[in-house]
C-alpha positions as a Markdown table, in Angstrom:
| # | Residue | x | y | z |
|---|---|---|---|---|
| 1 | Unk | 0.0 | 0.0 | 0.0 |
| 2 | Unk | 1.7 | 3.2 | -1.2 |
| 3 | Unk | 1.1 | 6.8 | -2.0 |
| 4 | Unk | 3.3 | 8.2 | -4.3 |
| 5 | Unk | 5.0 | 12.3 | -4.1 |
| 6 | Unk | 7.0 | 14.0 | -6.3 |
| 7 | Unk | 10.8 | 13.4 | -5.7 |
| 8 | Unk | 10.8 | 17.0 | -4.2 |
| 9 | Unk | 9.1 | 15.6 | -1.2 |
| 10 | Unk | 11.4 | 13.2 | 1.5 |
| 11 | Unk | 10.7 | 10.0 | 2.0 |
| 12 | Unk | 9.1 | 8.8 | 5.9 |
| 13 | Unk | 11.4 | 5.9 | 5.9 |
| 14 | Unk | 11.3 | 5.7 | 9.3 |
| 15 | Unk | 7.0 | 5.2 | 9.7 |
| 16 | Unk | 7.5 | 2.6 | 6.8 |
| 17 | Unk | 9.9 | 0.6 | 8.8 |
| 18 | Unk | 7.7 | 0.8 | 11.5 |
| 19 | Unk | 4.9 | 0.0 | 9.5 |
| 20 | Unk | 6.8 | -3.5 | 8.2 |
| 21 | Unk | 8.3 | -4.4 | 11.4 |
| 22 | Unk | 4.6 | -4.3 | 13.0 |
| 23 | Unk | 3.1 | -6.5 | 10.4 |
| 24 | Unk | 6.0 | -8.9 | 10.9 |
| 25 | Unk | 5.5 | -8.4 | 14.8 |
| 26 | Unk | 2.0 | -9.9 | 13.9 |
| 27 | Unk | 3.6 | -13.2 | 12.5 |
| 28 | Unk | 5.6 | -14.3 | 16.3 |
| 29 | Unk | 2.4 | -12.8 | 17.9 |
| 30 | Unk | 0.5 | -15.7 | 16.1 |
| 31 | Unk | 3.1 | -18.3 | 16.3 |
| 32 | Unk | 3.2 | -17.4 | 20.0 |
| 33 | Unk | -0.3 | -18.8 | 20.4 |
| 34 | Unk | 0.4 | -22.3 | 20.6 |
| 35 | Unk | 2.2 | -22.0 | 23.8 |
| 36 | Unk | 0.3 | -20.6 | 25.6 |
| 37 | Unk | -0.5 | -21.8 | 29.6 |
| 38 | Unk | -4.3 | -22.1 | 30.2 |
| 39 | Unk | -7.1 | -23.8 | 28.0 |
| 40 | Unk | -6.7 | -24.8 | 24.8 |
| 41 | Unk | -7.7 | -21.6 | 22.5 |
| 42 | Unk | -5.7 | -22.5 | 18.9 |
| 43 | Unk | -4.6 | -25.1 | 16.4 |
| 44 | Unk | -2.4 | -26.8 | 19.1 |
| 45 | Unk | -1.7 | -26.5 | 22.6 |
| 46 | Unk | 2.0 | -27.1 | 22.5 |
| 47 | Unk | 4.3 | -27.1 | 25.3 |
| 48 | Unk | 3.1 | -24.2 | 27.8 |
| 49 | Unk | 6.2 | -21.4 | 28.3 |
| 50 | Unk | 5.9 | -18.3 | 30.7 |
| 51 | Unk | 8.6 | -16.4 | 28.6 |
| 52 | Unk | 6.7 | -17.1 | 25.3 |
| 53 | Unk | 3.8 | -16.1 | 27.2 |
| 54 | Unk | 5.3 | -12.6 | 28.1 |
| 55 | Unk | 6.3 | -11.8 | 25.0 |
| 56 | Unk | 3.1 | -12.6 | 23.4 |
| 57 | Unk | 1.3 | -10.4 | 26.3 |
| 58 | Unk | 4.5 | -7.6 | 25.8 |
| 59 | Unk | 3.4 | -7.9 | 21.5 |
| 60 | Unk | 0.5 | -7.8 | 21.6 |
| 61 | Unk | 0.1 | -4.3 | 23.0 |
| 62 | Unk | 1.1 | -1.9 | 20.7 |
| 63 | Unk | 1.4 | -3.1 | 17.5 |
| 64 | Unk | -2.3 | -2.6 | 16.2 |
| 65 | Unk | -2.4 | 1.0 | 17.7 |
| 66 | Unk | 0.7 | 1.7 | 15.7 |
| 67 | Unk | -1.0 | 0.7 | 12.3 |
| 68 | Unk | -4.3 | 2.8 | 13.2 |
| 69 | Unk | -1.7 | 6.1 | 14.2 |
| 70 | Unk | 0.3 | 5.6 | 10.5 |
| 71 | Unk | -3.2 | 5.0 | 8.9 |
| 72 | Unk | -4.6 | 8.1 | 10.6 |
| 73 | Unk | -1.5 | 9.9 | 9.9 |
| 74 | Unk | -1.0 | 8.9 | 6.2 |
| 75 | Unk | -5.0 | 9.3 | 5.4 |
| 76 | Unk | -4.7 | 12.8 | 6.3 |
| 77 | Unk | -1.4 | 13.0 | 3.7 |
| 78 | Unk | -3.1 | 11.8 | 1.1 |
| 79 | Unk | -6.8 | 13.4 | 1.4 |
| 80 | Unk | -4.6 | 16.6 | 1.5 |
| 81 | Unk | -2.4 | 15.6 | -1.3 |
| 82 | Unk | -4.4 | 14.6 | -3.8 |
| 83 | Unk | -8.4 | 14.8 | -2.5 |
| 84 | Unk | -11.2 | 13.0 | -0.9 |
| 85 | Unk | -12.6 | 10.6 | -4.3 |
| 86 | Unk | -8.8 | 9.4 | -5.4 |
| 87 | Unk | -7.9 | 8.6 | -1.6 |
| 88 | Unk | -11.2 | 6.4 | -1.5 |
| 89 | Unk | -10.8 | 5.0 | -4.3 |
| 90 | Unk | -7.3 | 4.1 | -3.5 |
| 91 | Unk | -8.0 | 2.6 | -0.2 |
| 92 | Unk | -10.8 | 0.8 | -1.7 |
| 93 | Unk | -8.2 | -1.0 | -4.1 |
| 94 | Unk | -5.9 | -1.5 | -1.8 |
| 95 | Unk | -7.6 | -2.4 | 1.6 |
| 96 | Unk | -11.2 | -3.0 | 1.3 |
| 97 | Unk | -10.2 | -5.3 | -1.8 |
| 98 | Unk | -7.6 | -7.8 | -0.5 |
| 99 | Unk | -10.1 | -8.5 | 2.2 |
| 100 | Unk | -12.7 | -9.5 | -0.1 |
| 101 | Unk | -10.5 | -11.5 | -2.2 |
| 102 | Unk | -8.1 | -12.9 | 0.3 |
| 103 | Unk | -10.6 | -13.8 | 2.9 |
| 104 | Unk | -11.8 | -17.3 | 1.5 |
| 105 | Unk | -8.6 | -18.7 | 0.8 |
| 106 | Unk | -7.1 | -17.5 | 4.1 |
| 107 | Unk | -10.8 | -19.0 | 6.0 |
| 108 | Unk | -10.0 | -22.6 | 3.8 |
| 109 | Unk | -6.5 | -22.5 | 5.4 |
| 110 | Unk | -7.7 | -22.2 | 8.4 |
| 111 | Unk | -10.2 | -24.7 | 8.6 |
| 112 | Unk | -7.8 | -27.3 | 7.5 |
| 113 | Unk | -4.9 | -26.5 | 10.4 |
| 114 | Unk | -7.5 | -26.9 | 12.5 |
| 115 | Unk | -8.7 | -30.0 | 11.3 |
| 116 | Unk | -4.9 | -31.2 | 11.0 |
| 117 | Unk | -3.8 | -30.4 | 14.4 |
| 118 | Unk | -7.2 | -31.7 | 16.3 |
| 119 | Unk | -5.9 | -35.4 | 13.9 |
| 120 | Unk | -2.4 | -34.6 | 15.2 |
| 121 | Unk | -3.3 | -34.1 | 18.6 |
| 122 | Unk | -5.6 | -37.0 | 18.5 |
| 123 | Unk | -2.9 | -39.2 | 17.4 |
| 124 | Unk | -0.5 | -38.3 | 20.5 |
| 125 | Unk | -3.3 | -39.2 | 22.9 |
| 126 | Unk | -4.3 | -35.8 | 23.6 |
| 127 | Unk | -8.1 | -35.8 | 23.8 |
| 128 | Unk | -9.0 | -31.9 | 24.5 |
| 129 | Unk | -9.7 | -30.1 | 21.2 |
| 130 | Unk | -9.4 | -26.8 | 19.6 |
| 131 | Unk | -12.8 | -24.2 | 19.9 |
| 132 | Unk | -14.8 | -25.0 | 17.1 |
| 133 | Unk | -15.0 | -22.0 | 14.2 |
| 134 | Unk | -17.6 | -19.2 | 14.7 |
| 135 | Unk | -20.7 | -19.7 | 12.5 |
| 136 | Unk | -21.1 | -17.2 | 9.5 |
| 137 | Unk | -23.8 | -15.0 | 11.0 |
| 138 | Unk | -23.4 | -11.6 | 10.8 |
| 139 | Unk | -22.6 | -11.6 | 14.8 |
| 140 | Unk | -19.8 | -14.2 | 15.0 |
| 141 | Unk | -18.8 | -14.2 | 11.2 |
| 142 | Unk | -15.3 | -15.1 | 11.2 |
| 143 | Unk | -12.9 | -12.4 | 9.8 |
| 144 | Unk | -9.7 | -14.0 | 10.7 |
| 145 | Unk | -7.1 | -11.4 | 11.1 |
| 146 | Unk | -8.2 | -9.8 | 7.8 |
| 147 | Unk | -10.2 | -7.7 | 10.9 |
| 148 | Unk | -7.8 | -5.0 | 10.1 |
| 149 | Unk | -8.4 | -4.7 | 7.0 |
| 150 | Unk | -12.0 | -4.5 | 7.8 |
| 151 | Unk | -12.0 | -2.5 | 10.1 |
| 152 | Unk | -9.8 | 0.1 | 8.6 |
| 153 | Unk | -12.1 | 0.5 | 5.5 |
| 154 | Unk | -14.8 | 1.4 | 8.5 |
| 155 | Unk | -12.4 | 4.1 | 10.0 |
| 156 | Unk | -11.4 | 5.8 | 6.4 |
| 157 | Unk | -14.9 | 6.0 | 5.9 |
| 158 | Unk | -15.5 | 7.6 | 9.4 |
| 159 | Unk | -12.8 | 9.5 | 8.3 |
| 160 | Unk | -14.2 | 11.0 | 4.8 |
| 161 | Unk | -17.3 | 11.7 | 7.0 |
| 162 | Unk | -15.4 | 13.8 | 9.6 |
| 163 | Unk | -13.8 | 15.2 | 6.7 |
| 164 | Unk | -17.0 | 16.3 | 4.9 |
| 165 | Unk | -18.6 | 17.5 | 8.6 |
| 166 | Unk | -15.4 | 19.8 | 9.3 |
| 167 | Unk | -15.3 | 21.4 | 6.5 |
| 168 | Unk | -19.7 | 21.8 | 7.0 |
| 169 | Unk | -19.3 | 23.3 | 10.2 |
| 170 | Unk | -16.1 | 24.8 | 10.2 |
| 171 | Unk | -14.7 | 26.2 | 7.0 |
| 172 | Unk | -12.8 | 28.1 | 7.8 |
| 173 | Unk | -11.1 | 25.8 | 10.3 |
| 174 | Unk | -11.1 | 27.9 | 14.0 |
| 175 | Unk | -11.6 | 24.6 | 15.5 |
| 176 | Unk | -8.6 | 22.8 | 14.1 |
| 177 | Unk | -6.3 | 26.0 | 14.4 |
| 178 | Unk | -7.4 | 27.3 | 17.7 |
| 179 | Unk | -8.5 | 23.8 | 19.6 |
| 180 | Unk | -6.9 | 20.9 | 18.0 |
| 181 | Unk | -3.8 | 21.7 | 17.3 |
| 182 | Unk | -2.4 | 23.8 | 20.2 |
| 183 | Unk | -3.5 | 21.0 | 22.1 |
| 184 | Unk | -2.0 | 18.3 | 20.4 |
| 185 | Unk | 1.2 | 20.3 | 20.3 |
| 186 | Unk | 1.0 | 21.2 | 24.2 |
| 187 | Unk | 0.7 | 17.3 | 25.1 |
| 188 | Unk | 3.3 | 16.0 | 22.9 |
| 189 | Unk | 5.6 | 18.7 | 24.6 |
| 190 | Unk | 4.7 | 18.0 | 27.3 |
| 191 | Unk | 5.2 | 14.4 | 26.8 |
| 192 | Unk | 1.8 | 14.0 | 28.6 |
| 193 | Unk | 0.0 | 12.3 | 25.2 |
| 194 | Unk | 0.9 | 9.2 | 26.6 |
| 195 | Unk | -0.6 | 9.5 | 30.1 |
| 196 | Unk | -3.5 | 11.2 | 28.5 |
| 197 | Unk | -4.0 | 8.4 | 26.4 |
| 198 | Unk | -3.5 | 5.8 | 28.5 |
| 199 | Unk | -6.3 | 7.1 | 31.2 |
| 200 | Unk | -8.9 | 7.0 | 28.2 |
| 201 | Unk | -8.2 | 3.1 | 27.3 |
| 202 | Unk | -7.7 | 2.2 | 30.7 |
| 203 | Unk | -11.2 | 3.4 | 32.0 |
| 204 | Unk | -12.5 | 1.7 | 28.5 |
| 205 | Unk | -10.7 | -1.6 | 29.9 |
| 206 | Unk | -12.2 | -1.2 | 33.3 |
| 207 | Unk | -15.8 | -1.0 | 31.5 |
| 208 | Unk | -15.7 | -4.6 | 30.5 |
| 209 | Unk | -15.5 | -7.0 | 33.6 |
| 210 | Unk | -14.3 | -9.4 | 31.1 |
| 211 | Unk | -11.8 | -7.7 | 29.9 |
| 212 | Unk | -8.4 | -10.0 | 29.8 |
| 213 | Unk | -5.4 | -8.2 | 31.3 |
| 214 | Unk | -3.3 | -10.5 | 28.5 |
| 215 | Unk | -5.0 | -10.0 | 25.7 |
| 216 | Unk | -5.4 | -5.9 | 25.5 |
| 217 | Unk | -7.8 | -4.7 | 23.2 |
| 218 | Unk | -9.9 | -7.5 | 22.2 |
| 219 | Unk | -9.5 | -8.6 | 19.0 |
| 220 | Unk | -12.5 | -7.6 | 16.7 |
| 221 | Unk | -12.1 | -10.7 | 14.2 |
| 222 | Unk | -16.0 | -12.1 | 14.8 |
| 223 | Unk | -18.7 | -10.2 | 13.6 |
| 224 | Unk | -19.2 | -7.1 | 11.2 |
| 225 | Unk | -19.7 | -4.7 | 14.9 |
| 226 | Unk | -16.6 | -4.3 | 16.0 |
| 227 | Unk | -16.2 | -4.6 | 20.1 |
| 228 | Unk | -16.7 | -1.4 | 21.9 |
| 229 | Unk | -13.0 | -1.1 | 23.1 |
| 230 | Unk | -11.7 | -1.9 | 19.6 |
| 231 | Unk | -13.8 | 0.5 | 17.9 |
| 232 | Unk | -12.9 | 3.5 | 20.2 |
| 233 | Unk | -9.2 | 2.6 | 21.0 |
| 234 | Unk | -8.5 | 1.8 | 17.4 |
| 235 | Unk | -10.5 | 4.8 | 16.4 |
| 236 | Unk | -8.0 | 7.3 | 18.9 |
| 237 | Unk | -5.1 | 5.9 | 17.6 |
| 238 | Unk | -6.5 | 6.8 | 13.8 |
| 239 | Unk | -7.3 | 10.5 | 15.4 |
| 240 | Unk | -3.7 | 10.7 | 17.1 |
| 241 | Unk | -1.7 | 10.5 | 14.0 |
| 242 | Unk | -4.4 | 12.6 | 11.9 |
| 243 | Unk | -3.4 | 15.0 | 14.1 |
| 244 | Unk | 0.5 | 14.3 | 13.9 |
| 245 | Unk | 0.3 | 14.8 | 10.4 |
| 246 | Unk | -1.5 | 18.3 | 10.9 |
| 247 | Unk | 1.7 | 19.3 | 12.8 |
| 248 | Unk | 4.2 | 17.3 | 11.6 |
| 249 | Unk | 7.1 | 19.4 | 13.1 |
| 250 | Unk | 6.0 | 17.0 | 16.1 |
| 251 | Unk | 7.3 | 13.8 | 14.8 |
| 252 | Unk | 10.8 | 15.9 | 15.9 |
| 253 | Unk | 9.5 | 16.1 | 19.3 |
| 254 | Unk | 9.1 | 12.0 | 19.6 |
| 255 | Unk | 11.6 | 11.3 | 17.7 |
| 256 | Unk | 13.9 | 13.2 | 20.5 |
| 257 | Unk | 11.6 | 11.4 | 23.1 |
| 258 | Unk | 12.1 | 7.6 | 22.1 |
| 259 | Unk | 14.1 | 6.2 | 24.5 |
| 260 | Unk | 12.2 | 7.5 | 27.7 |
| 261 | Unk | 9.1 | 6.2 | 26.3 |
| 262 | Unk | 10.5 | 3.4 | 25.5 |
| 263 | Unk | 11.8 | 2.9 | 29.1 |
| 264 | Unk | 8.5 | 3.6 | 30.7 |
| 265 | Unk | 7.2 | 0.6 | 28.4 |
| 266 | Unk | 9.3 | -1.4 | 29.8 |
| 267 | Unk | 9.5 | -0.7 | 33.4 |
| 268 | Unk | 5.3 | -1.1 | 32.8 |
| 269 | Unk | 5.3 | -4.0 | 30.8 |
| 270 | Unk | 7.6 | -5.7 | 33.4 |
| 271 | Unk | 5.5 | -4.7 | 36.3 |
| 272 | Unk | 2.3 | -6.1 | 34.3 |
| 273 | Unk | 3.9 | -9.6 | 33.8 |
| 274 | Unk | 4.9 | -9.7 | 37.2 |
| 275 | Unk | 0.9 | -9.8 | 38.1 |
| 276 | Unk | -0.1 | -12.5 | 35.7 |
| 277 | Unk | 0.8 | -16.4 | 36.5 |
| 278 | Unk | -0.5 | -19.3 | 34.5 |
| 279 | Unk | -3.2 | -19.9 | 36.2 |
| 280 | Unk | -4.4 | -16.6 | 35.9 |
| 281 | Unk | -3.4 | -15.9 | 32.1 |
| 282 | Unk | -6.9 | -16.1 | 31.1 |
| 283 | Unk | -8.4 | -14.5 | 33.9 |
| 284 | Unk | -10.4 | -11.7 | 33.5 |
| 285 | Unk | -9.4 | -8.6 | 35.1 |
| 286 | Unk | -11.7 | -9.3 | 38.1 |
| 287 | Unk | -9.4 | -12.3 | 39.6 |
| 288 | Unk | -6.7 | -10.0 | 40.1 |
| 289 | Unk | -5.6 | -8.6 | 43.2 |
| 290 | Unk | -5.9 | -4.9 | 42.0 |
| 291 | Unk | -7.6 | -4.7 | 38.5 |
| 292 | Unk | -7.1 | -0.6 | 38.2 |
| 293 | Unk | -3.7 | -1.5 | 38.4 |
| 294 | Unk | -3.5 | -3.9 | 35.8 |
| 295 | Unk | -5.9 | -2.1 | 33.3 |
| 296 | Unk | -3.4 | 1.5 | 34.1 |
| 297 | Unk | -0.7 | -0.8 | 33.4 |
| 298 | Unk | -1.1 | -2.4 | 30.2 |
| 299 | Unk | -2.4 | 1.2 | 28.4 |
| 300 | Unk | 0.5 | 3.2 | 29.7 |
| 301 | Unk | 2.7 | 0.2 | 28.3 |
| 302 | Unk | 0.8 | 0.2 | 25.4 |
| 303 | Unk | 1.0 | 3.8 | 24.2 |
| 304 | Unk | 4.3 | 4.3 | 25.3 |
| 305 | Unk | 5.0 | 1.5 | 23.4 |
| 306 | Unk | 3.6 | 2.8 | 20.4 |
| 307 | Unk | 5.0 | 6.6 | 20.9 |
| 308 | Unk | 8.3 | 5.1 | 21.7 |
| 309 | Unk | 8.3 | 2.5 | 18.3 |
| 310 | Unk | 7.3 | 5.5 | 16.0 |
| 311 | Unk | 9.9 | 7.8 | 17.5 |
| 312 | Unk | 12.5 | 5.2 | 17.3 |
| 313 | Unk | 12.1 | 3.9 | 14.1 |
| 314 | Unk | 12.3 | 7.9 | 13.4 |
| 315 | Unk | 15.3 | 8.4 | 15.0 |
| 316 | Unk | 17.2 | 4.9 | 13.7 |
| 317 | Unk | 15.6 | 3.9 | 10.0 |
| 318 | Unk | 15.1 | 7.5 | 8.8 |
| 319 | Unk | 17.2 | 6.8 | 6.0 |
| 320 | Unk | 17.3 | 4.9 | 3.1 |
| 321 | Unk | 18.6 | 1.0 | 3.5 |
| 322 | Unk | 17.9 | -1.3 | 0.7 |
| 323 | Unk | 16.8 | -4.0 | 3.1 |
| 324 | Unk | 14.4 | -2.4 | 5.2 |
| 325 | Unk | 12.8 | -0.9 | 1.9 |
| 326 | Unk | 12.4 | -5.1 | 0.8 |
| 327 | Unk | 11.0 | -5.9 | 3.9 |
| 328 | Unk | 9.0 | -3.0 | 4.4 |
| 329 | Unk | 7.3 | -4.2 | 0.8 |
| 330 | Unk | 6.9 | -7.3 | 1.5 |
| 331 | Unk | 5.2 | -7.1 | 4.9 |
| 332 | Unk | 1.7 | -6.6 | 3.7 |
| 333 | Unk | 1.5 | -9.2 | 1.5 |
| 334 | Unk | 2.8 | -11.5 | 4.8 |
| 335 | Unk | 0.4 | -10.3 | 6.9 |
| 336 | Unk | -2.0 | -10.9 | 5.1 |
| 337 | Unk | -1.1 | -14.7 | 3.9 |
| 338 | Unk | 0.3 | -15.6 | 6.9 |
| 339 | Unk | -2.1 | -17.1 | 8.9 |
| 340 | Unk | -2.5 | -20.9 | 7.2 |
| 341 | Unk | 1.4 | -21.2 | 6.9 |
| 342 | Unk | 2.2 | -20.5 | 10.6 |
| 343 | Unk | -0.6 | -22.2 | 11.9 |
| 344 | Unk | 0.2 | -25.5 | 9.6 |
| 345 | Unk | 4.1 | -24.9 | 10.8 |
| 346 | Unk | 2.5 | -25.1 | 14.6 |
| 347 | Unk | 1.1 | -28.5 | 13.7 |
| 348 | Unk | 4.4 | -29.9 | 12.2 |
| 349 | Unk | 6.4 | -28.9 | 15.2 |
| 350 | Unk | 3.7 | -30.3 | 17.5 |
| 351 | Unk | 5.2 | -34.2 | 17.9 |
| 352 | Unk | 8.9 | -33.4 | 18.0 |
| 353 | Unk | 10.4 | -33.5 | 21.1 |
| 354 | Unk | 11.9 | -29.9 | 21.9 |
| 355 | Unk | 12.2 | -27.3 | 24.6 |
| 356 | Unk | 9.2 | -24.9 | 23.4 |
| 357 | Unk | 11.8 | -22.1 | 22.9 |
| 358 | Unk | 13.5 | -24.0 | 20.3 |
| 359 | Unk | 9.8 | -25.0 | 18.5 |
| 360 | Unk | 8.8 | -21.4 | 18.7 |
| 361 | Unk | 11.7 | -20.3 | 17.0 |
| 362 | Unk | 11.3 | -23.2 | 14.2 |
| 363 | Unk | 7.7 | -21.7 | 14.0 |
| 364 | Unk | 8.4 | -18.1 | 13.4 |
| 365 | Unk | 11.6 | -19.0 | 10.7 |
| 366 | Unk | 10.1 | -21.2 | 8.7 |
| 367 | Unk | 6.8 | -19.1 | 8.2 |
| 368 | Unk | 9.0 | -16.1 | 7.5 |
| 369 | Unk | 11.3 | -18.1 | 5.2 |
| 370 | Unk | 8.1 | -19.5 | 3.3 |
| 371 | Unk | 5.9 | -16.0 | 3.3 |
| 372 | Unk | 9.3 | -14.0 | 1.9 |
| 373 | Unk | 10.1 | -16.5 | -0.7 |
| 374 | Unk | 6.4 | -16.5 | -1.7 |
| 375 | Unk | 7.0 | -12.5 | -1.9 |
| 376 | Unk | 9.8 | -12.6 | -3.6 |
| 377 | Unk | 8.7 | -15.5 | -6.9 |
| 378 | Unk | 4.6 | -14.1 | -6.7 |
| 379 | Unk | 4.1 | -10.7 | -5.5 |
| 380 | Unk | 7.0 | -8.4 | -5.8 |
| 381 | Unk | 7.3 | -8.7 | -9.5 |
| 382 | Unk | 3.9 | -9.0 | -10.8 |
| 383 | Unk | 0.4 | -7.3 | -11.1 |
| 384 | Unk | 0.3 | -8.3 | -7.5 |
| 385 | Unk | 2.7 | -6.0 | -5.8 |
| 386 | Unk | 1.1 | -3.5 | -8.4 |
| 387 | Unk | -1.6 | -4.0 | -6.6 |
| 388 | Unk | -1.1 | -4.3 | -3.1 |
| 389 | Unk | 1.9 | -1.8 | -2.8 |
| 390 | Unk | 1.3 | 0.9 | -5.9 |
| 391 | Unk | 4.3 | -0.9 | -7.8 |
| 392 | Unk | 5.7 | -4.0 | -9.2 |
| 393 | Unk | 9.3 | -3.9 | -9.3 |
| 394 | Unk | 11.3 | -5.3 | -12.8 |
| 395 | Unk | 13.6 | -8.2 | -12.0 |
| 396 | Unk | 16.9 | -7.3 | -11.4 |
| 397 | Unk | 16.2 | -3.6 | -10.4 |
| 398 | Unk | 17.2 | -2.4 | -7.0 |
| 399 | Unk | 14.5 | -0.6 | -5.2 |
| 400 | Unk | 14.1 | 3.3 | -5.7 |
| 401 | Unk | 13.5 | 5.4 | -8.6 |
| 402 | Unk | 12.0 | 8.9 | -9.6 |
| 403 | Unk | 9.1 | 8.6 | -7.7 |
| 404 | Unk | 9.5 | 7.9 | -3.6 |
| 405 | Unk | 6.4 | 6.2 | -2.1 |
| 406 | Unk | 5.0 | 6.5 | 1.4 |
| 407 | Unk | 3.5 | 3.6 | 3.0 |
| 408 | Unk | -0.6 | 4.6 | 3.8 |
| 409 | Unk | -1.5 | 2.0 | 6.6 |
């Protein structure tokens, strides 16, 4: 998914790495899954492992909130570059599109892993069994994680809406100039966005007694109504980088920032795992000790996570690298295959007799090793990566060129 600018214009190299490295994120997250203490929720239940278990927890926070901040922050870029009917029809292409015609091959993998690993699991005497699929009413219809892709469409078309009501009710923009955007530069100053946002999706959290301290904001991926928790946290991160890109002299400002937001991710991340045993990992927040806590926790983690990433990836991948360009290409097309091959990967590794470490690792390579290749020989060089990232690229040519592209979600 690209936008294109004249060559006048610098390249965000740093959001695009981002961008990739938190679709790839989403590959572990999901081979993660399998190891897992507690019930058994997915294709296997492999060997449980408290480690795998915190980083699954620690990945899971922040890497959907980034995507909604760069899709907020590049719809804004390109409804102001080029207008409000070629950005929807561009994110029509190129979101709403894959969804549709990705879903029922990605559904048909799915079914079959699961039927795999309940015959593998069967065979090594285990007699529990995976949850059976959600039905295909509109309530529980199963969306897989091609959620997001979903769920984006509904936010751009919130978007155009707020777009159409602004510019209704305030044309001449006092609202944006005089409200908006001195407060949006005032908290990022002040570095209290974080805080700020992290008391808003903690009270959301703390609105749903049975809301999982390990799993965040639940996923949306059954039904057409996205969860109440999803819609609105989703929906803020989308309005926090609309607003970034209003002001983008502010990006500066986090990018200076990264490490301490960083470090206040971790110091809350650590203090949130230190809560959570296995026997508790699927607990909802009302079995814990002190669920204010817990909920406070895992939003200031999350957002200073997802501050901390963006100004990072500013700070260290702001220029061009061959190889991060190549990945960052390729990782939409992986996330959006990706599913099928790790889960049948879980299955294979099921039997063999390994530390879980050493099985989630095998996971994680081989479906990267499979989902590049397949990049590489299908996508990257055809009408696909025309497609799904604005461009196919000519064997044998090195990325780059006249034109310099900037990922938009």
């Amino acid at each position: 998914m690209s936008v294109e600018f004249s060559s006048d214009r610098p390249r965000l190299h740093g959001l695009d790495a981002v961008r990739g490295a938190a679709f790839l994120l989403t590959v572990t997250f999901h081979a993660a899954l399998s190891f897992l203490p507690g019930p058994q929720i997915w294709v296997t239940r492999d060997t449980p492992d408290m480690g795998i278990a915190g980083f699954f927890v620690v990945s899971h926070m922040s890497h959907m909130l980034i995507f909604f901040v760069l899709a907020g922050f590049f719809a804004r870029m390109t409804i102001e570059r080029r207008g409000v009917v070629p950005f929807v029809k561009d994110r029509l292409l190129r979101i709403t599109l894959p969804g549709i015609v990705f879903w029922p091959f990605i559904i048909a993998g799915v079914i079959a892993t699961f039927i795999w690993g309940a015959i593998a699991m069967h065979v090594a005497g285990v007699t529990s069994a995976p949850p059976p699929p959600a039905g295909f009413s509109a309530g529980a219809f199963p969306l897989t994680h091609l959620w997001f892709l979903y769920a984006l469409t509904l936010t751009y078309a919130g978007a155009v809406v707020f777009v159409g009501l602004g510019k209704l009710l305030d044309p001449k923009g006092r609202m944006r100039t005089r409200v908006y955007d001195p407060a949006m530069r005032r908290l990022v100053a002040s570095r209290l966005l974080a805080p700020v946002l992290a008391i808003t999706t903690a009270l959301l959290f703390l609105s749903a007694p049975d809301w999982l301290p390990t799993m965040g904001v639940p996923t949306p991926d059954q039904g057409f109504l996205p969860n109440v928790i999803a819609a609105r946290s989703y929906a803020l991160a989308f309005l926090v980088g609309w607003l970034l890109q209003r002001q983008q002299e502010l990006l500066d400002m986090i990018r200076r920032d990264w490490f301490g937001y960083c470090l206040a991710a971790t110091i809350a991340s650590v203090l949130l795992l230190l809560q959570i045993k296995p026997a508790l990992f699927f607990m909802p927040v009302g079995h814990f000790a002190r669920p204010g806590l817990m909920a406070a926790l895992y939003a200031v983690a999350a957002w200073c996570w997802t501050i901390g990433l963006i100004g990072a990836g500013l700070r260290f991948l702001n220029e061009e690298h061959p190889v991060v360009r190549y990945v960052s290409d390729a990782s939409y097309w992986i996330y959006i295959t990706h599913l099928p091959v790790v889960m049948g990967a879980q299955v294979l590794v099921y039997r063999l007799q390994a530390p879980a470490l050493v099985k989630f690792g095998m996971v994680t390579t081989s479906s990267l090793l499979i989902l590049f290749a397949s990049y590489h020989v299908l996508v990257r060089h055809s009408w696909l990566g025309a497609w799904l990232n604005g461009r196919k690229v000519p064997w044998g040519k090195a990325p780059g060129g006249a034109k310099l592209e900037v990922a938009a979600a």
